[in-house]
C-alpha positions as CSV (number, residue, x, y, z in Angstrom):
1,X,75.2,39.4,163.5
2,X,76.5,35.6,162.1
3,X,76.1,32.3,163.2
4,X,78.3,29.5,163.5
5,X,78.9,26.0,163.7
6,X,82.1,24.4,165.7
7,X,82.4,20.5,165.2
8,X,85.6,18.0,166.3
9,X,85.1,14.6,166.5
10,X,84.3,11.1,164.1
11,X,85.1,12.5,160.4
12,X,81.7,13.4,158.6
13,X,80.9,14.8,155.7
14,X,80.6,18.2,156.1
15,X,76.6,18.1,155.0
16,X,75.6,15.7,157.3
17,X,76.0,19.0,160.1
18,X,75.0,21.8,157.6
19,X,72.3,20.6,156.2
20,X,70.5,17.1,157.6
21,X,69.6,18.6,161.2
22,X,65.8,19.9,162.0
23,X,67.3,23.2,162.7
24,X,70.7,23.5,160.4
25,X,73.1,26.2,159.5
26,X,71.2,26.6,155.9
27,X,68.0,26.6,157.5
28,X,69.3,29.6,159.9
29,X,70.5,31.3,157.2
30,X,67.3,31.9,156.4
31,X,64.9,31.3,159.5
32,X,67.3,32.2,162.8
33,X,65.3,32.0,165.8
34,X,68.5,33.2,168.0
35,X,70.2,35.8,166.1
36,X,69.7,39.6,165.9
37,X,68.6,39.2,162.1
38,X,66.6,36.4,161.1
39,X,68.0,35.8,157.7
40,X,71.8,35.9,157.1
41,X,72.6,36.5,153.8
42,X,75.5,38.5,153.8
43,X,77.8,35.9,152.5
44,X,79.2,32.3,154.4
45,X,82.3,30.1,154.6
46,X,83.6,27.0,155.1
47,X,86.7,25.7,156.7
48,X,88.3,22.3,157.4
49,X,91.4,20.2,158.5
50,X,92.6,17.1,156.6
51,X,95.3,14.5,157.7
52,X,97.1,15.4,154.5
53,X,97.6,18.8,155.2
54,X,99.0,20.8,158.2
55,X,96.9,24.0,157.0
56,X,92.9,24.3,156.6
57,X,90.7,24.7,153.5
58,X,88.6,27.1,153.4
59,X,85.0,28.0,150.8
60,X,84.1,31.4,151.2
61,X,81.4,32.9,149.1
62,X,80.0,36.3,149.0
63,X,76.0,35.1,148.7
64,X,73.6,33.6,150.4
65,X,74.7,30.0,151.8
66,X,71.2,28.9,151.3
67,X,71.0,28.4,147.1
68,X,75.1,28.2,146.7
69,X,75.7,25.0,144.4
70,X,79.4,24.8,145.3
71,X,78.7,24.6,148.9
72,X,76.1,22.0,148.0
73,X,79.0,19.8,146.1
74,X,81.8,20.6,148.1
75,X,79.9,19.7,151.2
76,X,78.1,16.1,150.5
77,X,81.9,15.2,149.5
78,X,84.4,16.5,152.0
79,X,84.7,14.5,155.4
80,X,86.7,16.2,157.9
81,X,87.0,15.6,161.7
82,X,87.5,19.2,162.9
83,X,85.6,21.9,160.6
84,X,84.1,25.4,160.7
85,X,80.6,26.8,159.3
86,X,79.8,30.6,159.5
87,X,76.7,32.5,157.5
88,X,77.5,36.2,157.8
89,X,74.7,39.2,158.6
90,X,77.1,42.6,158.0
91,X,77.4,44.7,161.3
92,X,78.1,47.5,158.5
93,X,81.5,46.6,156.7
94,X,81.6,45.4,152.9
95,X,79.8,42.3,151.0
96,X,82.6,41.0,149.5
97,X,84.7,37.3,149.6
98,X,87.6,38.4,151.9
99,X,85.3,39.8,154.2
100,X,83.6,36.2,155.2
101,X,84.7,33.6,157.8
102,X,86.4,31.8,158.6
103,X,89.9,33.3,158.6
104,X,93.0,31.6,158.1
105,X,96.9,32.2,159.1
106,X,99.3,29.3,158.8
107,X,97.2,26.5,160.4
108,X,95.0,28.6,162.4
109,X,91.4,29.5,161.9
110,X,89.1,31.6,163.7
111,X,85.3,32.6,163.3
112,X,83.5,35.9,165.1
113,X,79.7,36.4,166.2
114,X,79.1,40.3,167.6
115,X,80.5,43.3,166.7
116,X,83.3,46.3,167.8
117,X,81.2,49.3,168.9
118,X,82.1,52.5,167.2
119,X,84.7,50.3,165.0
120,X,85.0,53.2,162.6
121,X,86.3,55.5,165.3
122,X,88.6,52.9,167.1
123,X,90.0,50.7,163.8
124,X,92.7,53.2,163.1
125,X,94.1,52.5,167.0
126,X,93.4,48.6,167.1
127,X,95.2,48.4,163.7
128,X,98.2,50.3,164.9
129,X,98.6,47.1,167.6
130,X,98.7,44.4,164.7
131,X,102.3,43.1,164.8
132,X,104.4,45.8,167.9
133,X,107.7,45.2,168.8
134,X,105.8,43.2,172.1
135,X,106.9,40.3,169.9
136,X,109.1,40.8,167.8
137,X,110.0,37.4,166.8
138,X,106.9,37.0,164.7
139,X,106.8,37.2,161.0
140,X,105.1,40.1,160.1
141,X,101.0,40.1,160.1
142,X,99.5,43.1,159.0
143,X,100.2,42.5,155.3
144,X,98.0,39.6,155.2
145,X,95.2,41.3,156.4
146,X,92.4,40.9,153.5
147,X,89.3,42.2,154.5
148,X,87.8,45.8,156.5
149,X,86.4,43.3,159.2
150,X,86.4,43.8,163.1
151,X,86.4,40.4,162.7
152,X,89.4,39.6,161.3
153,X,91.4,42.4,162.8
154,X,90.3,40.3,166.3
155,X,92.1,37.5,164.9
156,X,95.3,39.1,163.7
157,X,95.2,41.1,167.1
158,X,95.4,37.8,168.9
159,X,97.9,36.4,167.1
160,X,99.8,39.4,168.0
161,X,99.2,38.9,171.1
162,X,100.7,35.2,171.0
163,X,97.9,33.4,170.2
164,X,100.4,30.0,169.2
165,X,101.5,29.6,172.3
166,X,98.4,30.9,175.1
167,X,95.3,31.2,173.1
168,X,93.0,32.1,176.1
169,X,95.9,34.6,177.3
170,X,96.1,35.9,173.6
171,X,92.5,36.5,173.2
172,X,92.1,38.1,176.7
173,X,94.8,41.0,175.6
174,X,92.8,41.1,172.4
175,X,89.3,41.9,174.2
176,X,91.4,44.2,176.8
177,X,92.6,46.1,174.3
178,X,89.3,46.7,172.5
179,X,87.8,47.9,175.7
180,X,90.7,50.4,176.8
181,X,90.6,51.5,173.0
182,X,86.4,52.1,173.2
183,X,86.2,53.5,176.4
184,X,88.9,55.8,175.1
185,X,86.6,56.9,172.4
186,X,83.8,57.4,175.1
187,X,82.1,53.3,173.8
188,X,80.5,52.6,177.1
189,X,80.3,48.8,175.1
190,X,83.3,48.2,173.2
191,X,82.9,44.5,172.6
192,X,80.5,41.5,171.7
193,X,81.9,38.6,170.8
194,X,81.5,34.7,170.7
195,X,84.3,33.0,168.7
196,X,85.8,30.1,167.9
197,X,89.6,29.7,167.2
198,X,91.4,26.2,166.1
199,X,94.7,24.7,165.0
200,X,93.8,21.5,163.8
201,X,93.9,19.7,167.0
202,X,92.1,21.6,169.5
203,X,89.1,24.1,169.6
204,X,88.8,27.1,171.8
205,X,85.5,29.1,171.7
206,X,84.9,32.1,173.6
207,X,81.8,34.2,175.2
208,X,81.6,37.5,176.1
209,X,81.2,41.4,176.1
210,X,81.7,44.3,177.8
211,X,77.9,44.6,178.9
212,X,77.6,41.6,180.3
213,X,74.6,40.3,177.7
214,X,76.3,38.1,175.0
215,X,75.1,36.7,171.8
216,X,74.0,33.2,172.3
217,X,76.3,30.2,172.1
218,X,75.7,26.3,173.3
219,X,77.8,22.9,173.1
220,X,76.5,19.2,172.9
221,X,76.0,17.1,175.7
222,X,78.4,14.2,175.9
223,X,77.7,11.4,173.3
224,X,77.6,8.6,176.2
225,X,75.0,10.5,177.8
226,X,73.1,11.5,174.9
227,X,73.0,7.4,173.8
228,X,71.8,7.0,177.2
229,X,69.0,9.5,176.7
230,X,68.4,8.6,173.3
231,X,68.7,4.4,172.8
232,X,66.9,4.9,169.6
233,X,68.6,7.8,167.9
234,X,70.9,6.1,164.8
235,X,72.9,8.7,164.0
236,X,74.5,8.4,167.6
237,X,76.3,4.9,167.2
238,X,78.3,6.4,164.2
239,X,79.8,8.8,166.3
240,X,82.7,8.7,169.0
241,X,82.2,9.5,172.6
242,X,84.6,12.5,172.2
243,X,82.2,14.1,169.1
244,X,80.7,17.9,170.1
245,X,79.8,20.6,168.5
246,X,79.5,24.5,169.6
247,X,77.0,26.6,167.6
248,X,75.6,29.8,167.7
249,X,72.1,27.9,168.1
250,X,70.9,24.5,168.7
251,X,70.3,22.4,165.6
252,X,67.4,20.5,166.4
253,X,65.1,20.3,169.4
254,X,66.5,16.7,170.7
255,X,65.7,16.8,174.8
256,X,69.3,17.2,176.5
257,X,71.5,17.7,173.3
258,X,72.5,21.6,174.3
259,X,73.9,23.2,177.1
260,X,74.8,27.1,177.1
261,X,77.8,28.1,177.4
262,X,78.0,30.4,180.6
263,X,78.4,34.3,180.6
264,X,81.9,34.8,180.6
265,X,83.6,32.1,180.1
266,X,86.3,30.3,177.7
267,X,85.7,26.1,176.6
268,X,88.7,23.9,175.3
269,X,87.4,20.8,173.3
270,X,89.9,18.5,172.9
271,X,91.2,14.8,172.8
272,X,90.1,13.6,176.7
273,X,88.2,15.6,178.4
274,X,86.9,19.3,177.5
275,X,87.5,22.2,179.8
276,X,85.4,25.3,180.8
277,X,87.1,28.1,182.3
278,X,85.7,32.3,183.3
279,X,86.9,34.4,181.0
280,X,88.1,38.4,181.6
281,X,89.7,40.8,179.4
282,X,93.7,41.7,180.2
283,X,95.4,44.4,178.7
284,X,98.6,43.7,176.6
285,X,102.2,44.1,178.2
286,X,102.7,47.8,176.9
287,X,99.2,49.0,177.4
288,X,99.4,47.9,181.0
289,X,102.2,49.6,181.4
290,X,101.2,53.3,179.9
């Protein structure tokens, strides 16, 4: 499996989150208290939004986050307000640069923790779904489709499934879709997933799978409250009251900084305030009515 970091809030550079903390992304990379594998190795990547750009940047690298130099560099000099972080452990697919997160279409980016059960047996069916005539006003997607990822072919199935204009909606026909296609191939667990999706502005991040047992994922307390808790911590009076972060696992051991994000569920971070919603699978339009 993969973990992941989420931020939106005060621009930072990038390395003050990736590699300052007690408990940071580098040092999960090798030491992961949380994850299936303790040491993910399998590749990482980077990805950020600017104000002089209305698409992300992305680093992606096919080695080990912990001794790359150009992650080093890149990171202690790019400040960005909304980024992604994600160090990759294979769940069977490639090593290679196209197959690492995050993924990027137009000015959306997405990220994956968990696995497709059986996605050898079911890819051929969920790739067939990438761009039906359900919308057919959409430019065509399957062409940019880089890697041999469940991952990715997640993200291009939500965005076939109109993930511009309902991301929760489009994401819930994604995870629908993966079920009726596993339990089809007799997967009695299709899907594990946590993700995180953007478009420069907002964040959505999802947890779930079909057995009910998801990887872990947890967001920050509220800045004002953490101050509160925390008089003496520094690094909280350069930071806005509207600064969280969602990560795979907590970065440091601070009393009240992490909450876990409940079984189930979907959370919008966003200018005002945040939401937390359940979250269930739906099957797309035509499936539901086959």
């Amino acid at each position: 499996m993969c973990r992941w970091i989420a931020y939106s809030g005060t621009p930072v550079l990038l390395s003050q989150v990736l590699f300052e903390p007690e408990h940071s992304l580098i040092d999960q990379s090798l030491h992961s208290r949380m994850g299936v594998e303790t040491t993910n190795g399998d590749g990482f990547g980077v990805g950020w939004y600017t104000r002089d750009a209305d698409t992300p940047a992305v680093l992606r690298d096919l080695g080990p986050a912990w001794n790359n130099r150009n992650l080093l560099e890149v990171t202690h000099h790019v400040r960005s307000g909304l980024f992604f972080a994600h160090i990759r452990a294979s769940t069977g697919t490639a090593v290679q640069q196209t197959n690492c997160h995050p993924f990027v279409n137009g000015r959306w980016m997405w990220m994956h923790n968990g696995a497709i059960s059986g996605f050898h047996r079911l890819r051929r069916d969920l790739a067939l779904a990438v761009d039906p005539a359900l919308y057919p006003d959409y430019p065509a997607l399957y062409p940019d489709i880089e890697g041999s990822t469940d991952s990715e072919l997640m993200f291009f199935l939500a965005l076939t499934f109109g993930l511009p204009e309902d991301p929760p909606g489009a994401v819930a026909r994604m995870a629908g879709l993966v079920e009726q296609a596993g339990h089809a191939h007799d997967v009695q667990h299709p899907l594990q997933m946590t993700i995180a999706v953007a478009d420069g502005e907002r964040i959505w991040v999802f947890r779930y799978s079909s057995e009910g047992r998801s990887r872990s994922l947890y967001f920050s307390t509220k800045v004002d409250a953490l101050r509160a808790l925390h008089p003496d911590a520094a690094f909280l009076r350069d930071i806005s009251d509207e600064t969280r972060l969602v990560v795979s696992e907590p970065l440091g051991a601070l009393p009240g900084a992490w909450n876990e994000v409940p079984e189930s569920s979907y959370g919008i971070i966003q200018r005002g305030e945040d939401m937390l919603h359940s979250f269930r699978p739906a099957l797309p339009v035509d499936s539901a009515r086959s």
